[in-house]
C-alpha positions as CSV (number, residue, x, y, z in Angstrom):
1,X,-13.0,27.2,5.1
2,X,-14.4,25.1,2.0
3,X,-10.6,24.7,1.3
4,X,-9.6,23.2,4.3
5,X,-13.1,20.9,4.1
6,X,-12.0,19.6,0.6
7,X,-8.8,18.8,1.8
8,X,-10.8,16.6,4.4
9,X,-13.0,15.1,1.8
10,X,-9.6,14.1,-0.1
11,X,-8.5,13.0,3.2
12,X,-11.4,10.6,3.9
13,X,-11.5,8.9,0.3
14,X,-7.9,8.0,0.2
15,X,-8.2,6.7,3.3
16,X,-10.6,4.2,2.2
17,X,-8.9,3.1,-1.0
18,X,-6.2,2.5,0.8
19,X,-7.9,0.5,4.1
20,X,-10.2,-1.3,1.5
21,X,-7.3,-2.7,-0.2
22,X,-4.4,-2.7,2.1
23,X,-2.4,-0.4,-0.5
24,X,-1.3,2.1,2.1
25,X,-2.5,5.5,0.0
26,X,0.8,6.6,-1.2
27,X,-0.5,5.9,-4.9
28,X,-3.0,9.2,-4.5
29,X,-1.2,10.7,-1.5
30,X,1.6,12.0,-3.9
31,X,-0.3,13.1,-7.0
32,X,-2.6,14.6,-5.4
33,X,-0.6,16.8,-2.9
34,X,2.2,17.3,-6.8
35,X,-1.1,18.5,-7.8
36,X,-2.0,21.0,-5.4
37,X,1.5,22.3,-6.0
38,X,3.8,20.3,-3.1
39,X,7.2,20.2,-4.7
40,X,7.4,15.9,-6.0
41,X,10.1,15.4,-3.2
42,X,8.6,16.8,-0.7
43,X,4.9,14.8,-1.9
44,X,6.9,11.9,-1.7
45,X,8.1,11.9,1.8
46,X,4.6,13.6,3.2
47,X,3.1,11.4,1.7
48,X,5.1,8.7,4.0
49,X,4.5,9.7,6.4
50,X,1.1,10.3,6.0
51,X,0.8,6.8,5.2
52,X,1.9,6.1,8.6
53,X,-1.7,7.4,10.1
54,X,-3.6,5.6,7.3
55,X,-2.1,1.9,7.9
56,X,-2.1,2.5,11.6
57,X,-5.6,3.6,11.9
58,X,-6.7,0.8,9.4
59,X,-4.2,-1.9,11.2
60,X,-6.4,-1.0,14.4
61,X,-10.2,-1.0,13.1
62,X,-8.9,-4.4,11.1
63,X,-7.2,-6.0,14.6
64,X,-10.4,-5.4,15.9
65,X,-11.8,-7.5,13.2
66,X,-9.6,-10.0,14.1
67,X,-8.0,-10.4,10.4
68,X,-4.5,-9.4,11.1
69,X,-2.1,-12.5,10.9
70,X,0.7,-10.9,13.1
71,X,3.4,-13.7,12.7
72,X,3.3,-13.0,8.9
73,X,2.9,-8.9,9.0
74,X,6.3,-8.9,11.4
75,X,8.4,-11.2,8.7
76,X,6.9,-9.3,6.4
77,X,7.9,-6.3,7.3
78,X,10.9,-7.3,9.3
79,X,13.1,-7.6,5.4
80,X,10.6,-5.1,3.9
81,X,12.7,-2.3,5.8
82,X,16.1,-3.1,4.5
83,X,14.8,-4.2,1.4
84,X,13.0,-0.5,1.0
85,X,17.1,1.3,2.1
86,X,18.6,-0.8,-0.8
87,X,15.9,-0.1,-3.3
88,X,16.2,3.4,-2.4
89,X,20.2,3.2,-3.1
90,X,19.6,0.9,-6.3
91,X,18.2,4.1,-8.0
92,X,21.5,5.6,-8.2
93,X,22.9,2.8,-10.5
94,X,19.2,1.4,-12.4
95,X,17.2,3.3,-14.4
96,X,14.1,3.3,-13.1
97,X,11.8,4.4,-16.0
98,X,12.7,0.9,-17.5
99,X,12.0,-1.2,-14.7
100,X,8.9,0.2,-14.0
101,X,7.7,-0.6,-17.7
102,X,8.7,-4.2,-16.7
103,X,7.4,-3.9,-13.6
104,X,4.2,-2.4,-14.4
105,X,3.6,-5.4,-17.3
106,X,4.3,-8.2,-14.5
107,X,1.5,-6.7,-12.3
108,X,-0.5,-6.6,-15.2
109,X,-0.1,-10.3,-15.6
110,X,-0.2,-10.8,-11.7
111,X,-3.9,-8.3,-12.0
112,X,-5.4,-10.8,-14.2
113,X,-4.4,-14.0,-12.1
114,X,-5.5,-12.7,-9.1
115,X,-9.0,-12.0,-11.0
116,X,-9.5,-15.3,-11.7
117,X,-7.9,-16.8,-8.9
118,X,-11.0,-18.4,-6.1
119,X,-11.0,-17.2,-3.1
120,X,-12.5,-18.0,0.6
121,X,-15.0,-15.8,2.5
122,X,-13.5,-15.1,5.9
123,X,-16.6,-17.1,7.4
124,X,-15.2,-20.0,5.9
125,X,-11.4,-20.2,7.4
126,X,-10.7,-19.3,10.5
127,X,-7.4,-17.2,10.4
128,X,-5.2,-20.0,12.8
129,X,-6.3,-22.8,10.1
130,X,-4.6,-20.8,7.5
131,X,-1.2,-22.6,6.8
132,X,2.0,-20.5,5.6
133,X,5.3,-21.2,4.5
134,X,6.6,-18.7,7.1
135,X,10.4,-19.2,5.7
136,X,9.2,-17.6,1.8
137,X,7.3,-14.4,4.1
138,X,10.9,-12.7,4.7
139,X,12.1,-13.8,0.7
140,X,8.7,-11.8,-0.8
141,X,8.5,-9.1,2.5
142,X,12.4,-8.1,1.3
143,X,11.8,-8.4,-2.7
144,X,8.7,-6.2,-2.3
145,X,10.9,-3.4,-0.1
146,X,13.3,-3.4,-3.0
147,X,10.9,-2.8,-5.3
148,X,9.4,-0.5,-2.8
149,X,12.1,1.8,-2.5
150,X,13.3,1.6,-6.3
151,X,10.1,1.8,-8.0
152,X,8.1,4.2,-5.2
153,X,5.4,2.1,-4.8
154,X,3.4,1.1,-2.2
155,X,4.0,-2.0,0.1
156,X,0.3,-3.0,-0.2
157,X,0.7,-3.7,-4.3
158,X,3.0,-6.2,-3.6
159,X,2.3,-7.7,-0.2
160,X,-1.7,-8.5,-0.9
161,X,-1.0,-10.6,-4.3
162,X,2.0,-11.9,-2.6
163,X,0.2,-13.2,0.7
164,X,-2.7,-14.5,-1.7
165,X,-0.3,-16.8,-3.0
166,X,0.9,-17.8,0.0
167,X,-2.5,-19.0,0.8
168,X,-4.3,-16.0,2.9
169,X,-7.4,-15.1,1.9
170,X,-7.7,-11.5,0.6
171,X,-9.1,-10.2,3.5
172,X,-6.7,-11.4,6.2
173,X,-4.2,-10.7,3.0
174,X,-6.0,-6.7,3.2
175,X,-5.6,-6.4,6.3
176,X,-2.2,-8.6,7.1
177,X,-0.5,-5.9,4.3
178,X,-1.9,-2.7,6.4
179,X,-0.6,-4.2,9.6
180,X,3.2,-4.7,7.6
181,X,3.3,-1.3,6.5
182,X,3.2,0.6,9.5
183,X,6.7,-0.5,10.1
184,X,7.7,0.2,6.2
185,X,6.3,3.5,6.2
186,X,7.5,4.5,9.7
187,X,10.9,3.5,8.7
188,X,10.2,5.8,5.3
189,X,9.2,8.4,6.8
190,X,11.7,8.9,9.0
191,X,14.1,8.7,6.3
192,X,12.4,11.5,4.8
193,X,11.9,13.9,7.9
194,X,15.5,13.8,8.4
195,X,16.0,15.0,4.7
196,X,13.4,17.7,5.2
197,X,10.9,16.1,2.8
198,X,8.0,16.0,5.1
199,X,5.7,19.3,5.3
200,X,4.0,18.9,8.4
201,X,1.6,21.5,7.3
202,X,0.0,19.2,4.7
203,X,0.0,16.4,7.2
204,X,-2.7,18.5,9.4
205,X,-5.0,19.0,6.7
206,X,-4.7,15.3,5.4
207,X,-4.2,13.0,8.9
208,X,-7.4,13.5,10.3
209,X,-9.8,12.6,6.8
210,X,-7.1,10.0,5.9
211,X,-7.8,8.6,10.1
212,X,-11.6,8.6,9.3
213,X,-11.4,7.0,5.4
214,X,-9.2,4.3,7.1
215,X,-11.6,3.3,9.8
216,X,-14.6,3.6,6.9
217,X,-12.8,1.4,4.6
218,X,-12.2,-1.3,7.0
219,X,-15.9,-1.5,7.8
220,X,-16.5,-1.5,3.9
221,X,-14.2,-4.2,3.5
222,X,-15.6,-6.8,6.4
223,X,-19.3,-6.1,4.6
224,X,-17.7,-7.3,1.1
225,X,-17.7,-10.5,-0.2
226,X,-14.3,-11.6,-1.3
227,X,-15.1,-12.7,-4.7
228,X,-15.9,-8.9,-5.0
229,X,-12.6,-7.6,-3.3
230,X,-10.6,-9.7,-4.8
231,X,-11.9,-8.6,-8.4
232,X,-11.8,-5.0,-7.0
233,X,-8.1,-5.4,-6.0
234,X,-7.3,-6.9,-9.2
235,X,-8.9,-4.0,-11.3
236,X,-7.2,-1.3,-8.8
237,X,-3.9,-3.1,-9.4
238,X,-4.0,-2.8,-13.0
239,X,-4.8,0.2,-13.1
240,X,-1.6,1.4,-10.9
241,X,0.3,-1.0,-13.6
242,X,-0.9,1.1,-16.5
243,X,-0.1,4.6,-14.7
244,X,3.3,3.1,-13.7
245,X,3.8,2.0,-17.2
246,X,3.2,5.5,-18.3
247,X,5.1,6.9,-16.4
248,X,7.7,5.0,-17.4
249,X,7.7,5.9,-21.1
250,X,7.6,9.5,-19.7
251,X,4.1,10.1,-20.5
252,X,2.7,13.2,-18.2
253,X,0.1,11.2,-16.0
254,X,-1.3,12.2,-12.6
């Protein structure tokens, strides 16, 4: 019983990382389910799919919220898809260790400008004021499935700095991203199901926490200021750049 409960418990907290800062949850999803002994391939498309019920349930509790700019999160995710299939097929020719060394420095760099960078409370633009060059949403939604799919990383890493420099403030960014990547992790996981990398078992003992940590996360995120998020976001960020970095070189990291 205390098994099943601290699979709960892991459930819960990823679920709020990844609703706090529109990153999805795939970043802990897969180390920690390697870790518990779930073979990487299979971690990788539970994990997918569990990421499915995490964006979803956050994408509701932030609709609610009314921070979702839909017209962005569809052209967003609408290249994302088929950027994610020819990442996934670029692995066969690239080496990935190498570009996710070069990757992993860029975020760095991207980490420390959105640190710095000023941001708007949500009080203080309304989300129809906010103006977009909808025709560069597509360009970054199908760069960041690329890298998606080549590098394994989460939608959310890309999408919320690239929606900051758009001009969306971090929470309609947050919660734009977690909208976008129920269609980029539907379309992932059923890439994976088909291949018989999803263990459903694992999925019942993660949804419902992950469901909960998603709604939790949400409400965390509307009660912080954005200076705050944004400098949270930026520290998170960097931190994936390091482990991705490491990873890269072949270091053993979680």
């Amino acid at each position: 019983m205390l098994k099943y409960v601290s699979y709960f418990a892991v459930g819960v907290f990823i679920g709020i990382l990844a609703a706090l800062f529109g990153l999805g949850g795939g970043f802990l999803i897969v180390p920690t389910l390697n870790f518990l002994g779930v073979e990487i391939h299979h971690a990788v498309g539970t994990s997918s799919a569990a990421v499915v019920f995490t964006s979803l349930s956050s994408a509701l509790a932030y609709s609610r919220q009314g921070r979702i700019h839909y017209k962005v999160g569809l052209l967003l995710a609408s290249t994302a898809v088929i950027g994610a299939y020819i990442g996934a097929w670029l692995t066969s020719f690239i080496s990935a260790s190498q570009l996710k060394v070069i990757f992993g420095l860029a975020l760095i760099v991207v980490a420390v400008r959105i640190y710095r960078k000023k941001t708007a409370e949500p009080g203080e633009v309304k989300l129809e004021d906010v103006k977009v060059n909808y025709k560069l949403v597509p360009v970054g939604g199908f760069f960041a499935g690329i890298a998606s799919g080549l590098l394994g990383v989460g939608g959310g890493i890309i999408n919320v700095p690239f929606l900051t420099y758009l001009g969306l403030p971090i929470h309609y960014a947050v919660a734009t991203s977690s909208f976008a990547i129920v269609f980029t992790a539907t379309a992932g996981a059923l890439k994976h199901y088909a291949m018989g990398n999803v263990e459903t078992q694992w999925l019942v003992l993660l949804v419902p926490g992950l469901i909960i940590g998603a709604q939790l996360g949400a409400r965390i995120a509307k009660r912080t200021r954005a200076s705050s998020l944004k400098k949270a976001f930026a520290v998170v960020m960097g931190l994936l750049a390091l482990r991705m970095i490491l990873k890269g070189l072949g270091l053993p990291v979680p």
